[in-house]
mmCIF file of the C-alpha atoms, coordinates in Angstrom:
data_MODEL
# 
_entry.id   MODEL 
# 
loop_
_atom_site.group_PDB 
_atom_site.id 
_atom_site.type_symbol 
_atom_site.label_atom_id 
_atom_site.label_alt_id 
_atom_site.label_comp_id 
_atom_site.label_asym_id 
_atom_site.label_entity_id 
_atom_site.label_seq_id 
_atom_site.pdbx_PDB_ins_code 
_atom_site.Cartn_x 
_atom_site.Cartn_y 
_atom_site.Cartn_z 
_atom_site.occupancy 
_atom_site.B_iso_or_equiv 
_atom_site.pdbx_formal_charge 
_atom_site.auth_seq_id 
_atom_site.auth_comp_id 
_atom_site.auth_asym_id 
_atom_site.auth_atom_id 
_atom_site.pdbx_PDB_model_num 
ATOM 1   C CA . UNK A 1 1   ? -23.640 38.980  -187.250 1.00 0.00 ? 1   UNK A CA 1 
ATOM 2   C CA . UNK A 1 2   ? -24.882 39.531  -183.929 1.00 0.00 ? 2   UNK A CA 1 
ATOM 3   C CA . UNK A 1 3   ? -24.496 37.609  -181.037 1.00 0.00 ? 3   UNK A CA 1 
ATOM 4   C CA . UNK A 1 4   ? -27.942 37.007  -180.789 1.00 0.00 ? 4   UNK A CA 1 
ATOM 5   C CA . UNK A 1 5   ? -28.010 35.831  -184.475 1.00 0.00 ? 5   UNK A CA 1 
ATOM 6   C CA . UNK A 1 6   ? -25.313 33.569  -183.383 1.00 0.00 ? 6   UNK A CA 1 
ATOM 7   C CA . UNK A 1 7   ? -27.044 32.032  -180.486 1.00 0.00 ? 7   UNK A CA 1 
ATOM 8   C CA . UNK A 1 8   ? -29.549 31.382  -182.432 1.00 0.00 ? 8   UNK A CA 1 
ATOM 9   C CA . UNK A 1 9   ? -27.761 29.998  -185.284 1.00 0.00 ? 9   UNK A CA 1 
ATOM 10  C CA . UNK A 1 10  ? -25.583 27.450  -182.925 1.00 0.00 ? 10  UNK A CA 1 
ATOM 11  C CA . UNK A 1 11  ? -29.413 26.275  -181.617 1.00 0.00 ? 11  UNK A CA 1 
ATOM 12  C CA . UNK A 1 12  ? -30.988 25.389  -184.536 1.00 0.00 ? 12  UNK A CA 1 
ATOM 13  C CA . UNK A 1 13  ? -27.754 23.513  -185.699 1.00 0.00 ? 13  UNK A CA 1 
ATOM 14  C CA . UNK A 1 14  ? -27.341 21.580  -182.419 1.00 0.00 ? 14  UNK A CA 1 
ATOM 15  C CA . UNK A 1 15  ? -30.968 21.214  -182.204 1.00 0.00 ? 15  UNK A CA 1 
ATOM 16  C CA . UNK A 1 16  ? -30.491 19.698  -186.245 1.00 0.00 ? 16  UNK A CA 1 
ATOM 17  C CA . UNK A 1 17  ? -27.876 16.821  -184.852 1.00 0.00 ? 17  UNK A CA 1 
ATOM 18  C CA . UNK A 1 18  ? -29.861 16.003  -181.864 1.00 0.00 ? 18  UNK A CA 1 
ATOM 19  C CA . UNK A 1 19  ? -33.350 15.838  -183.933 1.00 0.00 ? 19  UNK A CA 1 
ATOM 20  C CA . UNK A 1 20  ? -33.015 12.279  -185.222 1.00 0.00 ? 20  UNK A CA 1 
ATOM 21  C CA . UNK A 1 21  ? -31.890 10.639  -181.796 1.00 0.00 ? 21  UNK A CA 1 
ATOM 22  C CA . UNK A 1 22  ? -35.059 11.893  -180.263 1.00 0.00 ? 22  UNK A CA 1 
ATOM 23  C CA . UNK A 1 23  ? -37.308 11.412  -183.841 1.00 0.00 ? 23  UNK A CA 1 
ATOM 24  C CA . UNK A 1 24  ? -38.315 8.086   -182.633 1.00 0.00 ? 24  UNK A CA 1 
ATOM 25  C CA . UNK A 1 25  ? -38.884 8.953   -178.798 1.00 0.00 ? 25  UNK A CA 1 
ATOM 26  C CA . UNK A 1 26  ? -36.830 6.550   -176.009 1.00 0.00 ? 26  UNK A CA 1 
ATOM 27  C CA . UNK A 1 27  ? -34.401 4.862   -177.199 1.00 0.00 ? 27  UNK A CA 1 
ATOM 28  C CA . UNK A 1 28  ? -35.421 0.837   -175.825 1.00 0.00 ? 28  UNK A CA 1 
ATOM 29  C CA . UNK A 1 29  ? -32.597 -1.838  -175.878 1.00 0.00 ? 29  UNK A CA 1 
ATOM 30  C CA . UNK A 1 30  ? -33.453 -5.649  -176.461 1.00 0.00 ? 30  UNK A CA 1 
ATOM 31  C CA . UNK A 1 31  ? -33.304 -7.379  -173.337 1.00 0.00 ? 31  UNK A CA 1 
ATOM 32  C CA . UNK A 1 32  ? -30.597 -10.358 -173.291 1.00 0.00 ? 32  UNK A CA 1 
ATOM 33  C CA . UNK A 1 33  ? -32.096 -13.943 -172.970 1.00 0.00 ? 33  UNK A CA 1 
ATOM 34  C CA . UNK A 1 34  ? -29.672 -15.655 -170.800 1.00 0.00 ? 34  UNK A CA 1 
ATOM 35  C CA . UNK A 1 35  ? -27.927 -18.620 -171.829 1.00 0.00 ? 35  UNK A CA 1 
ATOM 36  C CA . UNK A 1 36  ? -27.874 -21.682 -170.177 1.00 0.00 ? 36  UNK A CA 1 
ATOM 37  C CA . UNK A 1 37  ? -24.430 -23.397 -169.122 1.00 0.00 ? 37  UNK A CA 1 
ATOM 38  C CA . UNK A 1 38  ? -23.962 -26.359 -171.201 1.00 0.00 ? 38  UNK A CA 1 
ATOM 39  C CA . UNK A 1 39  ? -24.898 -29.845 -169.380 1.00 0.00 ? 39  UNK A CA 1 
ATOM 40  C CA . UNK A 1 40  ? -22.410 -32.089 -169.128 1.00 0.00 ? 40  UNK A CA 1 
ATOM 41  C CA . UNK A 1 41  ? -23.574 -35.765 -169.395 1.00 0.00 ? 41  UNK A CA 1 
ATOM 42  C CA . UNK A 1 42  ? -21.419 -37.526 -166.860 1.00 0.00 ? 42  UNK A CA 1 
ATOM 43  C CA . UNK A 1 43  ? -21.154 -41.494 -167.489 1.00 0.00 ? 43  UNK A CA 1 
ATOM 44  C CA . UNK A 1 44  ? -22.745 -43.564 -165.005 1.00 0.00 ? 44  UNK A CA 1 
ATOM 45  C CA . UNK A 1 45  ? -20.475 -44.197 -162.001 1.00 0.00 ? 45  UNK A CA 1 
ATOM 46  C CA . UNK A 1 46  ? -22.948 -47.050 -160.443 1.00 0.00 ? 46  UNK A CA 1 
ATOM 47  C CA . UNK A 1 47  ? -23.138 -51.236 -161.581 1.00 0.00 ? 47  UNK A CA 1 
ATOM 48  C CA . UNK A 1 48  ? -26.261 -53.074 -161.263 1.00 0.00 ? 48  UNK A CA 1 
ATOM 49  C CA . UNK A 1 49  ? -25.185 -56.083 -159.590 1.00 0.00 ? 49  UNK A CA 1 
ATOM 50  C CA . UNK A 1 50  ? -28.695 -58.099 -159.947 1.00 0.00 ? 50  UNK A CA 1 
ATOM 51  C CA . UNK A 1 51  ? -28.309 -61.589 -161.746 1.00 0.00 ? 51  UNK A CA 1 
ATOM 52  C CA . UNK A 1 52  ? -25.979 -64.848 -162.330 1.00 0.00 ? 52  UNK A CA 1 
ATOM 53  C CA . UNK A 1 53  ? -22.580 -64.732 -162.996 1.00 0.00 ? 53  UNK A CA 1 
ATOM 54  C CA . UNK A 1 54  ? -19.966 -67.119 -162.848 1.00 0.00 ? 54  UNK A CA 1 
ATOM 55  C CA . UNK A 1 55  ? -15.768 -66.943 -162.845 1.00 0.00 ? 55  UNK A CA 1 
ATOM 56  C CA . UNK A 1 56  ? -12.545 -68.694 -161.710 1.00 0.00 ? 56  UNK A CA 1 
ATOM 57  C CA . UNK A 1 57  ? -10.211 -67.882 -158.400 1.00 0.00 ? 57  UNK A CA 1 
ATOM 58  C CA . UNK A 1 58  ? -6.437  -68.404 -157.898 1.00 0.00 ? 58  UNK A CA 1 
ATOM 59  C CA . UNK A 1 59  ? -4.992  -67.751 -154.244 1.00 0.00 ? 59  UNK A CA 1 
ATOM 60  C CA . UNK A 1 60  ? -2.840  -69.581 -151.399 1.00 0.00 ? 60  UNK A CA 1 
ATOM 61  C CA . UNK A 1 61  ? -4.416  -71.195 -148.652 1.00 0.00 ? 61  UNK A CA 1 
ATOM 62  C CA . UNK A 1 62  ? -2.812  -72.189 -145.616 1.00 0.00 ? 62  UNK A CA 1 
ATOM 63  C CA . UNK A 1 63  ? -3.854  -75.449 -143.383 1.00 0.00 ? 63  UNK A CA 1 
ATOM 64  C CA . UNK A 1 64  ? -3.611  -75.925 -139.904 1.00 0.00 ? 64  UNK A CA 1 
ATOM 65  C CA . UNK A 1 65  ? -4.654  -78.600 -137.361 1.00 0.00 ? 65  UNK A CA 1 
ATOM 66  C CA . UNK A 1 66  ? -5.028  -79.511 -133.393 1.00 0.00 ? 66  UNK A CA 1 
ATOM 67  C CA . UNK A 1 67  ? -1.949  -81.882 -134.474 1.00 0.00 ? 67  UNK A CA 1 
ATOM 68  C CA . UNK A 1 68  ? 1.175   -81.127 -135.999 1.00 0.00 ? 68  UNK A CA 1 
ATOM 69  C CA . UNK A 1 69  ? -0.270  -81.635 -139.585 1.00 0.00 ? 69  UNK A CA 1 
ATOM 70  C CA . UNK A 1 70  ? -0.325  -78.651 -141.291 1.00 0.00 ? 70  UNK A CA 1 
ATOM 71  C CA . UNK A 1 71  ? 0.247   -77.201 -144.912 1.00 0.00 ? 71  UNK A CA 1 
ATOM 72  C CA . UNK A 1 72  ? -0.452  -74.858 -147.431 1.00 0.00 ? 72  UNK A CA 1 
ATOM 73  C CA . UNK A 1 73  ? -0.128  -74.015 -150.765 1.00 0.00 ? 73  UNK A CA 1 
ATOM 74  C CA . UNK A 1 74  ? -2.066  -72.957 -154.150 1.00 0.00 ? 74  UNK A CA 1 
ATOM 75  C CA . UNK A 1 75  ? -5.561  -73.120 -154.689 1.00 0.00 ? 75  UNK A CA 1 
ATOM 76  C CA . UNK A 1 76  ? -7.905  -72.041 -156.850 1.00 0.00 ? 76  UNK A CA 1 
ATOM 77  C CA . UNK A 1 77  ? -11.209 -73.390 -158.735 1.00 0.00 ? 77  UNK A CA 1 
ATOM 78  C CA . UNK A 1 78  ? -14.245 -72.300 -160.293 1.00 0.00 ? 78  UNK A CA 1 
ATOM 79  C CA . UNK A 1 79  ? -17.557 -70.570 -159.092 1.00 0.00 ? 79  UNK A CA 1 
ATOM 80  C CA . UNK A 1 80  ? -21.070 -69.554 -159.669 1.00 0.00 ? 80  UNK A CA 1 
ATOM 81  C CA . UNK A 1 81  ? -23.327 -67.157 -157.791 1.00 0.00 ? 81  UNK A CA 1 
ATOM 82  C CA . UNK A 1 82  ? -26.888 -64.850 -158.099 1.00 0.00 ? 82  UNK A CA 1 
ATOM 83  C CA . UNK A 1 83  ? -27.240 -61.413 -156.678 1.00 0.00 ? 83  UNK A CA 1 
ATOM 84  C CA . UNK A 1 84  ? -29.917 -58.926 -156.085 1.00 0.00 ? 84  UNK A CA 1 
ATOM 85  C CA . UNK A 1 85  ? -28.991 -55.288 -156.090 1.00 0.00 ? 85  UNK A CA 1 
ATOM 86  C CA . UNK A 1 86  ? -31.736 -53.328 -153.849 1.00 0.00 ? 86  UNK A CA 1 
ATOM 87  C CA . UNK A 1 87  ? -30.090 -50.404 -154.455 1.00 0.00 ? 87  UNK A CA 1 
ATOM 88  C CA . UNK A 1 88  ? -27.302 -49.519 -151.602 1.00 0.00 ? 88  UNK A CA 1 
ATOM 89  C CA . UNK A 1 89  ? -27.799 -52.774 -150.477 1.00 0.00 ? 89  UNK A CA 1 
ATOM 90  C CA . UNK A 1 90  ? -26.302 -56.310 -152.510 1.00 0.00 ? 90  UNK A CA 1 
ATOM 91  C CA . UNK A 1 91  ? -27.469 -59.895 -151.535 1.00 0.00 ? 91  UNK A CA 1 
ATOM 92  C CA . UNK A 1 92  ? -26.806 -63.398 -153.326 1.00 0.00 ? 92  UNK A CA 1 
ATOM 93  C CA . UNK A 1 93  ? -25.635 -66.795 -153.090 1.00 0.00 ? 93  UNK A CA 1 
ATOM 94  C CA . UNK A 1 94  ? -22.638 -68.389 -154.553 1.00 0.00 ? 94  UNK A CA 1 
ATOM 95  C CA . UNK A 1 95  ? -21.242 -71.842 -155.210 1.00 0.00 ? 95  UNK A CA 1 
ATOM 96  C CA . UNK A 1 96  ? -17.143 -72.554 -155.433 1.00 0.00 ? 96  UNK A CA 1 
ATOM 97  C CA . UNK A 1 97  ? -15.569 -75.030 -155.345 1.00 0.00 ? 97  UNK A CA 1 
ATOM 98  C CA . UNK A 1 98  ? -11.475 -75.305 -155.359 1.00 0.00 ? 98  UNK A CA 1 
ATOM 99  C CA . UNK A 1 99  ? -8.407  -77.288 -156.524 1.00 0.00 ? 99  UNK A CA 1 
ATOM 100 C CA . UNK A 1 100 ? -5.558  -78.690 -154.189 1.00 0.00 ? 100 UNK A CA 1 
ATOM 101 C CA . UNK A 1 101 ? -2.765  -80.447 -153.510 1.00 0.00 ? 101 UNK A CA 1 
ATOM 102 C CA . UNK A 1 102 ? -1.649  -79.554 -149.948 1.00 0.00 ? 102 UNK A CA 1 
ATOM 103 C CA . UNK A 1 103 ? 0.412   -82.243 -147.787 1.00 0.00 ? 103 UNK A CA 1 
ATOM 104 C CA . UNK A 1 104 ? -0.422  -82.003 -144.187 1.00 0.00 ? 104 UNK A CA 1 
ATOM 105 C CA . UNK A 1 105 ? 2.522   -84.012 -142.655 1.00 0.00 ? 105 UNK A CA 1 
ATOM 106 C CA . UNK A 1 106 ? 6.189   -84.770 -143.749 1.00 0.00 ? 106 UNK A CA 1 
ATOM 107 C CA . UNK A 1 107 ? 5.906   -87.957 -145.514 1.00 0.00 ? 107 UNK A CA 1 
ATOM 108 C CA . UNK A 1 108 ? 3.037   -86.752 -147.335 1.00 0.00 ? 108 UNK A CA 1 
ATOM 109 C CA . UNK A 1 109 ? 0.852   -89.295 -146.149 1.00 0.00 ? 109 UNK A CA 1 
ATOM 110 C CA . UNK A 1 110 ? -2.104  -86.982 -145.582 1.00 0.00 ? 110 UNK A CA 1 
ATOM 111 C CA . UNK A 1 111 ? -3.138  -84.523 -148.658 1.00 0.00 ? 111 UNK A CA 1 
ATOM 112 C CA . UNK A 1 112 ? -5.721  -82.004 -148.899 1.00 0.00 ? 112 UNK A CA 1 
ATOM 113 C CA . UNK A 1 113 ? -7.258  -82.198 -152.517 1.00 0.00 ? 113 UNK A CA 1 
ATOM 114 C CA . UNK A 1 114 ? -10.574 -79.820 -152.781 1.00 0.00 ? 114 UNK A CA 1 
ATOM 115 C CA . UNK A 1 115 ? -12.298 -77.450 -150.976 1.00 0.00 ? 115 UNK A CA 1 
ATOM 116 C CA . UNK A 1 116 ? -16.109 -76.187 -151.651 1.00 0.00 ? 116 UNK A CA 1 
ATOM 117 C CA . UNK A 1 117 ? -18.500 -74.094 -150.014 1.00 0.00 ? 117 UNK A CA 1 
ATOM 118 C CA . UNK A 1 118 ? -21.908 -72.494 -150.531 1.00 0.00 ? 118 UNK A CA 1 
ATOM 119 C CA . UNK A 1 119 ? -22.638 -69.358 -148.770 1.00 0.00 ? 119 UNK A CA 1 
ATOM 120 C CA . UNK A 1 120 ? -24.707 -66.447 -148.219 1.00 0.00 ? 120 UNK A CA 1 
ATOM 121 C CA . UNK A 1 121 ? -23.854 -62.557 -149.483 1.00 0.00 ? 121 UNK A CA 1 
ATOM 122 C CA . UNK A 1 122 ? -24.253 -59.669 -148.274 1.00 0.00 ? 122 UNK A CA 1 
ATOM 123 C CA . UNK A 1 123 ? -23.066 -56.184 -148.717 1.00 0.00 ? 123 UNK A CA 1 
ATOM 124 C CA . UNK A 1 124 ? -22.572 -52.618 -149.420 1.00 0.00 ? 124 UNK A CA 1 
ATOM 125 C CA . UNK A 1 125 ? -22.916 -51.177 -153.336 1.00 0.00 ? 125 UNK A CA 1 
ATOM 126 C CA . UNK A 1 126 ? -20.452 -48.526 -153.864 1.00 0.00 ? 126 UNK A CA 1 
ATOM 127 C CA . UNK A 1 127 ? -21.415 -47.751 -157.702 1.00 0.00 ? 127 UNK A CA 1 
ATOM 128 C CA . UNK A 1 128 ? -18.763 -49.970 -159.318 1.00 0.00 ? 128 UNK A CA 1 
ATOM 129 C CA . UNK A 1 129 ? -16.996 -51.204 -156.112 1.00 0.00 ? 129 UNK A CA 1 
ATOM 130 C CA . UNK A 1 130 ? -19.403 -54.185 -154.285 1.00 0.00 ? 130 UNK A CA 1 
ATOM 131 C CA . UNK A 1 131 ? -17.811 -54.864 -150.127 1.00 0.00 ? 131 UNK A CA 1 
ATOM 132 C CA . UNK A 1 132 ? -19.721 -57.699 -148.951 1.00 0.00 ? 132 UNK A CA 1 
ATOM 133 C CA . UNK A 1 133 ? -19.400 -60.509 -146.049 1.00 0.00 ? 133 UNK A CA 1 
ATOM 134 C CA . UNK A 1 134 ? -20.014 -64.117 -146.728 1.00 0.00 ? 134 UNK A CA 1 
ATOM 135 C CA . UNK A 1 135 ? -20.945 -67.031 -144.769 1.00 0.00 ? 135 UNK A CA 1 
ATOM 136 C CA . UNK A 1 136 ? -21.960 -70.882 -145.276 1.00 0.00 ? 136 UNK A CA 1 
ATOM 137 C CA . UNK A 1 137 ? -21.114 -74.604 -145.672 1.00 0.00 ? 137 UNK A CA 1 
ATOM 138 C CA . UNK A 1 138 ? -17.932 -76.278 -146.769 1.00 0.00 ? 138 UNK A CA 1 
ATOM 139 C CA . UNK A 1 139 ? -16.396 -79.183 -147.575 1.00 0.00 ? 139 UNK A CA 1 
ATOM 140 C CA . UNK A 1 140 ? -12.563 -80.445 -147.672 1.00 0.00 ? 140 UNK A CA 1 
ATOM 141 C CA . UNK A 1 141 ? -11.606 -83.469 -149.515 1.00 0.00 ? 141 UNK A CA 1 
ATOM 142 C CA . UNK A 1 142 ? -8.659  -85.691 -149.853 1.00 0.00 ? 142 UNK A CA 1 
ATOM 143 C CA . UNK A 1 143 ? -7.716  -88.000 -147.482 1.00 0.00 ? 143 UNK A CA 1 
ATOM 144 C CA . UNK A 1 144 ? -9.581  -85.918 -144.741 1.00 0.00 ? 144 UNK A CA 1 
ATOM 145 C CA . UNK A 1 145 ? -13.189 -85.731 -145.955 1.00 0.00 ? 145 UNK A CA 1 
ATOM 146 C CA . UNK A 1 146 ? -15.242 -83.317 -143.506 1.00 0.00 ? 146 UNK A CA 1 
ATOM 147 C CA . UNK A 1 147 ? -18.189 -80.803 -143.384 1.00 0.00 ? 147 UNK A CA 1 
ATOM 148 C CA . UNK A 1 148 ? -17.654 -77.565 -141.193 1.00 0.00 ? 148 UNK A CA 1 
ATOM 149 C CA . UNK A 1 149 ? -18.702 -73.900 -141.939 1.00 0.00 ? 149 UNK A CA 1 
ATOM 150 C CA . UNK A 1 150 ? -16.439 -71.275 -143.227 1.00 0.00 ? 150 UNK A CA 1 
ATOM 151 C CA . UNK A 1 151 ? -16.900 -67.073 -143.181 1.00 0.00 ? 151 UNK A CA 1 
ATOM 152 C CA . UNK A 1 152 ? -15.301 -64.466 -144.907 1.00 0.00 ? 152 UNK A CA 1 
ATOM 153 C CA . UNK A 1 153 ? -15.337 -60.923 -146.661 1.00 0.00 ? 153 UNK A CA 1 
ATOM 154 C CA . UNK A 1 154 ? -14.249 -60.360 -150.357 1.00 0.00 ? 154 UNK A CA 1 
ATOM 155 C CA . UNK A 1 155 ? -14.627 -57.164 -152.948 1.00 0.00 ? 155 UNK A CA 1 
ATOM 156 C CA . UNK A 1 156 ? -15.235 -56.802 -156.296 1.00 0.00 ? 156 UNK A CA 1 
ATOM 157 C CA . UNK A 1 157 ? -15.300 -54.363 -158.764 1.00 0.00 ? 157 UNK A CA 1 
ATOM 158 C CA . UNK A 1 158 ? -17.088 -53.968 -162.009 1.00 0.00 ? 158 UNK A CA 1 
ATOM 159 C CA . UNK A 1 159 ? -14.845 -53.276 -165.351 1.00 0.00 ? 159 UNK A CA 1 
ATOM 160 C CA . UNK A 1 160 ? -17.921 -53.360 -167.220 1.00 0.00 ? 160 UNK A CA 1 
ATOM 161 C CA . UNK A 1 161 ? -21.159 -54.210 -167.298 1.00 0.00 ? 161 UNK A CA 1 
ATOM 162 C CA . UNK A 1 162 ? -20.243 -58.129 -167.618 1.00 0.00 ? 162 UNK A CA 1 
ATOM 163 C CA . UNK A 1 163 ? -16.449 -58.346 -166.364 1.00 0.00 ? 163 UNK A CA 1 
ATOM 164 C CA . UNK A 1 164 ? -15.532 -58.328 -162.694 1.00 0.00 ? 164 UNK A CA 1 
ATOM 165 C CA . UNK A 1 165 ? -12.259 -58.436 -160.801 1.00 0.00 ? 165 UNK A CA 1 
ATOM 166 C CA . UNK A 1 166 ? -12.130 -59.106 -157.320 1.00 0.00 ? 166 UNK A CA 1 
ATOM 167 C CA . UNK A 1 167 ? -10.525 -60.867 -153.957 1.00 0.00 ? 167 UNK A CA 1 
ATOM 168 C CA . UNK A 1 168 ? -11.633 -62.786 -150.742 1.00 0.00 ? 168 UNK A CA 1 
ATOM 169 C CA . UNK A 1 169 ? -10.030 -63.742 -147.307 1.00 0.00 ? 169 UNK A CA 1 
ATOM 170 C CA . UNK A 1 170 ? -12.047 -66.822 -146.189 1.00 0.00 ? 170 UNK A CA 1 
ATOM 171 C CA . UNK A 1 171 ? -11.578 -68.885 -142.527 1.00 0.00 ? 171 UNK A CA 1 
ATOM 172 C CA . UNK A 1 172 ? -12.987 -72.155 -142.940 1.00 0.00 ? 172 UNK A CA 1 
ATOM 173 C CA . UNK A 1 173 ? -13.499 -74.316 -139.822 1.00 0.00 ? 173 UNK A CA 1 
ATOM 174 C CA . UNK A 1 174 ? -13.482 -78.089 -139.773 1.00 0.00 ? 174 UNK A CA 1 
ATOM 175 C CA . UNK A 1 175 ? -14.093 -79.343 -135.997 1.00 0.00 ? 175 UNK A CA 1 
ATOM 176 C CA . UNK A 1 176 ? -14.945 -82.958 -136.155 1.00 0.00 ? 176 UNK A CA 1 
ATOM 177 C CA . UNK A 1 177 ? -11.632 -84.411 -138.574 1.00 0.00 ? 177 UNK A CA 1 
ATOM 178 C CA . UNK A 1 178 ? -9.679  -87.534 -136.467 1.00 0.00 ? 178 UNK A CA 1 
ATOM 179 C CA . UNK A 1 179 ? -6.878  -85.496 -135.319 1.00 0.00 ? 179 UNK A CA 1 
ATOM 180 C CA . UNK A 1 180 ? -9.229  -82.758 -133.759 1.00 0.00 ? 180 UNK A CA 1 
ATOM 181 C CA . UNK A 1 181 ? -9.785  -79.485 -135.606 1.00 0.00 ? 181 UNK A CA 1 
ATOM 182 C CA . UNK A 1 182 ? -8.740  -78.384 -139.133 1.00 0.00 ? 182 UNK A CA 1 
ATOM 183 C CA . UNK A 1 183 ? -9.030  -74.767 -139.741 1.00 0.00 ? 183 UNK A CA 1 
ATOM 184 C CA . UNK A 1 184 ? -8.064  -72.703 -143.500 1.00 0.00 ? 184 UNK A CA 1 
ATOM 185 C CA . UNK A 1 185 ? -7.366  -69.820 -144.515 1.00 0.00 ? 185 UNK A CA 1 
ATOM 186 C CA . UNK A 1 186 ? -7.363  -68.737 -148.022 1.00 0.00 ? 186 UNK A CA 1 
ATOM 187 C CA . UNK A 1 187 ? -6.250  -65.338 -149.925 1.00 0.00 ? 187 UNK A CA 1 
ATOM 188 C CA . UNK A 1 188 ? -7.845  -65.198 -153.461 1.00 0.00 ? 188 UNK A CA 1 
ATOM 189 C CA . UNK A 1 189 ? -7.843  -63.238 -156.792 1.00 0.00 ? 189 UNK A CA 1 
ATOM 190 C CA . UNK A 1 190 ? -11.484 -63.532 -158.641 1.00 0.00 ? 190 UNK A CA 1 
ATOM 191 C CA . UNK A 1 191 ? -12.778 -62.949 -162.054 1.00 0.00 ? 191 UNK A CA 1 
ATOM 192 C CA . UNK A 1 192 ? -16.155 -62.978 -162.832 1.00 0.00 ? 192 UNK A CA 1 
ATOM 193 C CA . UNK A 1 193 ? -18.455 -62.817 -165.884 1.00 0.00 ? 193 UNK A CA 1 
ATOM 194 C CA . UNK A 1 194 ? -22.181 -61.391 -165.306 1.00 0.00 ? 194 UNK A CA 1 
ATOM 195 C CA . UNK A 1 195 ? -24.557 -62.712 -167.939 1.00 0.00 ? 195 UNK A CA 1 
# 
């Protein structure tokens, strides 16, 4: 055979395997269609806090006077309230009113047997966490039975959409009682139930 015959030979063959790639012209490949990431639904981290609810406190409050009367003690009661969430921004009203059996002197002559109040809210909504001021009216009772005006701040957070847990610091000021001034301070736990 000669080596042109063998040239030749070795063209047609490799020109017989590379016949079918180029049968069909350009080769095209499928473009990919991308794939979305998966969306994650996250729960909802925020509370509505519009609407009544209504709960119990437990706390100590601590009583002091012009005088040397002064006590303190246990206290806690019921209360009742109506908010309006405006979105980052929380105002309502509330009504308490608390239980108590604080002496104010030694011989237990002068006792200190409720405490209400209606005030004003207001606040900041965190999602589930509500910070809010409070100011209004109250009334002691017992043997010293006076109107004054008390202030405050308090928290409360949101287990659900209908159970709250919470606290409040509240100064209450009582200027015209016999012995002068009778000023309280109170530290209490709160739940609540939003209906």
């Amino acid at each position: 055979m000669t080596r042109f015959a063998t040239l030749a030979l070795m063209g047609l063959f490799g020109g017989a395997l590379a016949a079918p790639a180029f049968a069909g012209g350009p080769v095209i490949l499928a473009s990919e269609t991308p794939v979305a990431a998966p969306v994650v639904q996250m729960a909802p981290v925020g509370a509505d806090w519009s609407g009544p609810y209504l709960g119990a406190q437990l706390g100590f409050g601590q009583i002091g006077s012009t005088d040397p009367f002064q006590g303190q003690g246990m206290i806690g009661g019921l209360h009742a309230g109506y908010r309006m969430d405006f979105g980052t921004f929380v105002a309502g009203a509330e009504l308490a009113w608390d239980f108590a059996a604080i002496d104010l002197d030694p011989l237990n002559l002068t006792t200190i047997d409720s405490l209400g109040r209606l005030g004003l809210q207001g606040g900041a909504d965190l999602g589930r966490t509500l910070l809010y001021g409070t100011a209004g009216i109250a009334h002691i009772g017992g043997d010293v039975d006076q109107d004054g005006s008390f202030y405050g701040l308090g928290m409360d957070y949101a287990l659900s959409d209908t159970m709250m847990l919470g606290g409040q610091v509240l100064r209450h000021n009582f200027d015209d009682v016999p012995a002068g001034s009778l000023d309280t301070t109170l530290v209490q736990a709160r739940v609540s139930f939003a209906f």
